[in-house]
C-alpha positions as CSV (number, residue, x, y, z in Angstrom):
1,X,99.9,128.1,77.2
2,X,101.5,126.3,80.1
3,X,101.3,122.5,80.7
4,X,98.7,122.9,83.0
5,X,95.9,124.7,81.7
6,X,96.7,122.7,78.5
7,X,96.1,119.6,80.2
8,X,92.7,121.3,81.9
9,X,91.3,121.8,78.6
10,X,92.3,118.4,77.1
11,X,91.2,116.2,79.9
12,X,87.4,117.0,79.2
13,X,87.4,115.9,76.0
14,X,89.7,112.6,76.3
15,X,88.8,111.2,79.1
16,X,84.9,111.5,79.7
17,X,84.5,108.6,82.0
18,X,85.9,110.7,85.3
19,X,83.1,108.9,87.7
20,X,85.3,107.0,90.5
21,X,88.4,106.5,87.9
22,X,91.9,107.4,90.2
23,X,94.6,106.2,91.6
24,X,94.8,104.8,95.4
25,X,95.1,107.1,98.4
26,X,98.2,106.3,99.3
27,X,100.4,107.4,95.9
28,X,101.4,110.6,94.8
29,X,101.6,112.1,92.3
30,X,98.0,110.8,91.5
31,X,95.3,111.1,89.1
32,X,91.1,111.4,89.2
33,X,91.1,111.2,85.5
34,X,89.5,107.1,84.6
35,X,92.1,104.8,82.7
36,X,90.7,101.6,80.8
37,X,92.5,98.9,82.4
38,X,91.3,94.9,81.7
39,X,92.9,92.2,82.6
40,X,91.2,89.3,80.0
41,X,87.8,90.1,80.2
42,X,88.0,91.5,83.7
43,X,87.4,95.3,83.9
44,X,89.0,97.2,86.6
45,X,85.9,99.6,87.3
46,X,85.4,100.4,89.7
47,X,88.9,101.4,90.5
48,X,89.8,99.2,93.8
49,X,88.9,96.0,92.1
50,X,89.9,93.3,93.9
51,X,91.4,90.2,91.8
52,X,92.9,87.6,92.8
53,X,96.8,86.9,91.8
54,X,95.9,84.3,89.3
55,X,94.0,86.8,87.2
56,X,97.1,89.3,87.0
57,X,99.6,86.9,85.3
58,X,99.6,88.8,81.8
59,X,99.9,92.1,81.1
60,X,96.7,93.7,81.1
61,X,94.8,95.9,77.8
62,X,95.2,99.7,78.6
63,X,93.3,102.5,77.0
64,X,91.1,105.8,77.3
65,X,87.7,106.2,75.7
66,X,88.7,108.8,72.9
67,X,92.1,108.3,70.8
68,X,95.2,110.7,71.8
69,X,97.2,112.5,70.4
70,X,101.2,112.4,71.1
71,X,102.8,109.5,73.1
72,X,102.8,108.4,76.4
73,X,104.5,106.3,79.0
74,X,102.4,104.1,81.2
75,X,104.0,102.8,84.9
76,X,102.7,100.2,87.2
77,X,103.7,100.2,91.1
78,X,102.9,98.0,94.6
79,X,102.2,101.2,96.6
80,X,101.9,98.2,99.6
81,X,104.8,96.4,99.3
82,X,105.2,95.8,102.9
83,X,103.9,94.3,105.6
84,X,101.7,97.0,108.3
85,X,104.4,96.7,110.5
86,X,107.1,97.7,108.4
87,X,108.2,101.0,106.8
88,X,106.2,101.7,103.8
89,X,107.6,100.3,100.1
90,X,107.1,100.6,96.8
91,X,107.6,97.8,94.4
92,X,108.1,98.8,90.1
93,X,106.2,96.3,88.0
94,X,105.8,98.1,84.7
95,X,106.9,100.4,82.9
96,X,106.3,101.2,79.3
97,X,107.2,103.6,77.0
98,X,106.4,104.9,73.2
99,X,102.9,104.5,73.4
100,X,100.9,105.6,71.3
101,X,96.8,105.7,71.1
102,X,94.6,103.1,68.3
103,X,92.1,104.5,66.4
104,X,89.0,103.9,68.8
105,X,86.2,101.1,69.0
106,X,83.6,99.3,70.5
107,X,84.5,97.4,73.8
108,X,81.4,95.4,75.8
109,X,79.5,98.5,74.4
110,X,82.1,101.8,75.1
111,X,84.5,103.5,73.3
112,X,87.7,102.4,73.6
113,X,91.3,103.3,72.1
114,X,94.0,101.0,72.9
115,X,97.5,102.4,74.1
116,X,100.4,100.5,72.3
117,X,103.9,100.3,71.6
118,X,106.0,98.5,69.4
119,X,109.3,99.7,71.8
120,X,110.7,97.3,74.2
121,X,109.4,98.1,77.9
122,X,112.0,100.2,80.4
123,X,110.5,97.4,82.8
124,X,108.9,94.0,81.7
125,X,105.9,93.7,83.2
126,X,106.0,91.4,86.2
127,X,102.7,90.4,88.0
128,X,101.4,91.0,91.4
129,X,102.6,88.9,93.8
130,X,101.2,89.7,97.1
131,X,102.3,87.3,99.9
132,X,99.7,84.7,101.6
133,X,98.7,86.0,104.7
134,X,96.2,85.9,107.0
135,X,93.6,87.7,107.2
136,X,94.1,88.5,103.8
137,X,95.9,91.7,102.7
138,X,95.5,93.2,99.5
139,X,97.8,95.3,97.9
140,X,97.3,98.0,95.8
141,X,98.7,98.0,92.5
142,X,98.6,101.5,90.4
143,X,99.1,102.3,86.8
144,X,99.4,105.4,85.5
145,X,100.0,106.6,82.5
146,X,101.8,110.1,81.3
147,X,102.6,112.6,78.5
148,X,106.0,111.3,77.1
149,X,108.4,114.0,76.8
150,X,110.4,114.3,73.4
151,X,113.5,113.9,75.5
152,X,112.7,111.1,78.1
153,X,114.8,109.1,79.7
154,X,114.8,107.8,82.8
155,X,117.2,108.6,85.3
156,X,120.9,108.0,85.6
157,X,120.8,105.3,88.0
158,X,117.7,103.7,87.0
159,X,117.7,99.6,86.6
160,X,115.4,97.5,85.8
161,X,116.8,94.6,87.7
162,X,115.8,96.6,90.7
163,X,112.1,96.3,91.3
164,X,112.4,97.3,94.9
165,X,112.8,99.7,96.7
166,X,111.6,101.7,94.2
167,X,110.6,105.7,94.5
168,X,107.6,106.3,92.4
169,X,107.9,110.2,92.8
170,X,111.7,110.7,92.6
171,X,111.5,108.7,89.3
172,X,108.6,111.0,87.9
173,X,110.2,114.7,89.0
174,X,113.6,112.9,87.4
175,X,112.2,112.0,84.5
176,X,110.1,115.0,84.0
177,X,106.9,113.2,83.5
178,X,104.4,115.7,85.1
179,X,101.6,114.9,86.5
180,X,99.8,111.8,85.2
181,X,96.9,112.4,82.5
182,X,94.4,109.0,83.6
183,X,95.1,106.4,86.0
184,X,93.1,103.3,87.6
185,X,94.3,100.6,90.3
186,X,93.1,97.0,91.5
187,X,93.8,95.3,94.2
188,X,95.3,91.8,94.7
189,X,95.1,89.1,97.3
190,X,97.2,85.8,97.6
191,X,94.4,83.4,98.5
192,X,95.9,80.1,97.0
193,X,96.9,78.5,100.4
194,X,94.6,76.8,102.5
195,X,92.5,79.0,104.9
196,X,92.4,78.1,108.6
197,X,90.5,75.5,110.2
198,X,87.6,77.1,112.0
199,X,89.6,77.7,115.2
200,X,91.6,80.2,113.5
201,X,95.6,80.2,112.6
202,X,97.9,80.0,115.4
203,X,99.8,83.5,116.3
204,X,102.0,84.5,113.4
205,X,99.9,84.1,110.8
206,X,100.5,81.2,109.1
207,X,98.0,78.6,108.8
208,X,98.0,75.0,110.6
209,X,99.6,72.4,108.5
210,X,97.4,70.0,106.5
211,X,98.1,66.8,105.4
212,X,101.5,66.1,107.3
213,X,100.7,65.0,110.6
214,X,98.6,62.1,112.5
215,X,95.3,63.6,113.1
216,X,93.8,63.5,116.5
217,X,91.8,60.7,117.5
218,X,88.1,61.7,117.1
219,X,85.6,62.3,120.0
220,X,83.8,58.4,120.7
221,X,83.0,58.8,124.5
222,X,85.3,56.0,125.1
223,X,88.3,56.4,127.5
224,X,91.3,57.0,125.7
225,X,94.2,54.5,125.7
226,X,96.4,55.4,129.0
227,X,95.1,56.7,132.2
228,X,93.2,60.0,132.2
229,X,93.2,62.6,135.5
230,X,89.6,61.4,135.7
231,X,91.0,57.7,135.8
232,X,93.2,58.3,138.5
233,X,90.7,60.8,140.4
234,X,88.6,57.5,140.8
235,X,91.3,55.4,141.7
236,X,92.5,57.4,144.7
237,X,88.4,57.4,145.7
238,X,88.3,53.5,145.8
239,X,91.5,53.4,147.5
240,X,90.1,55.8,150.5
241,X,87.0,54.3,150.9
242,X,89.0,50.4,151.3
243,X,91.7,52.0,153.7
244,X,88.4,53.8,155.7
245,X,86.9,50.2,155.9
246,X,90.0,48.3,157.0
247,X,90.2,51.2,160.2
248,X,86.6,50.7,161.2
């Protein structure tokens, strides 16, 4: 039986909850099967989650609803990790090897079998880190997890030093992973700088300094110190209508 139509008849038993679980759009190759992905006691469901970079600083709990069989390989990428106007980049943040499925339990009232490993990860994991921007921009961070191969190894010129650029699909069809078995994705906004006053940011982006500066003197309806157009409009009246009077 090929790898395919074994995977077919599997996926209908191990991962039953297949309502909205996928990866985003934008990454191939993809998956519409549901991976358990929490971050604490934040559930990514459903898939698209938005959480804020604060939220992402450990390594989140990763599972499936029935226990598997075999090992697996789980990898976590920035499928936006550049700005609109730049060519599109992808950024490694995980990877993790060896893993194998926990006998399952009861999680907030599901099923649920953890996926761990007692092997050293190909790629620490390194949280999001989306830059502030404004309007905010969330990026979209995938993770994905695989059939491990008994012979895997990434490829020749893999490093884990180097996060970026990094080609999600050139290091699966190296690596012969397949096609990914479940996967699930959240998405993460930089919020921690201050937002913009209500008459927006100036072009660019970045927000007006805070803090720094000597405000503005506030609105009293008294003439400011130093002579204003209107001041000198006046002046130049009085001084025709004396020169007008001296003529007469």
């Amino acid at each position: 039986m090929s790898f395919f139509s074994t995977t077919l008849t599997l996926l209908p038993l191990l991962f039953t909850g297949l309502v909205q679980g996928q990866s985003s759009p934008n990454i191939q190759p993809g998956s519409s099967n549901n991976l358990i992905v929490e971050y604490g006691s934040v559930a990514i469901t459903p898939p698209g989650r938005l959480l804020e970079r604060s939220q992402t600083l450990e390594a989140p709990t990763v599972g499936t609803d029935a226990t598997l069989e075999g090992t697996y390989v789980l990898i976590m990428v920035d499928a936006d990790g550049a700005p609109p106007s730049r060519p599109r980049r992808e950024i490694l943040h995980w990877i993790q090897g060896n893993l194998t499925s926990e006998a399952a339990t009861s999680l907030n009232g599901t099923s649920f079998a953890s996926l761990t490993s007692d092997s050293p990860p190909l790629a620490s994991y390194r949280p999001p880190t989306p830059p502030f921007e404004f309007p905010p921009r969330p990026h979209r961070y995938n993770i994905l997890l695989f059939s491990q191969p008994d012979d895997f190894s990434p490829p020749a010129n893999f490093s884990a030093t180097t996060r970026t650029p990094f080609n999600y699909s050139l290091f699966v069809e190296q690596s012969a992973l397949q096609l990914p078995l479940a996967a699930n994705y959240l998405e993460v906004q930089n919020s921690s700088a201050v937002s913009p006053t209500a008459s927006g940011a100036p072009s660019g982006g970045v927000a007006p300094p805070t803090g720094t500066g000597v405000a503005p003197p506030a609105f009293t309806g008294e003439a400011s110190v130093g002579p204003s157009r209107g001041c000198w409009i006046g002046v130049s009246s009085l001084a025709a209508v004396a020169l007008a009077a001296l003529l007469m």
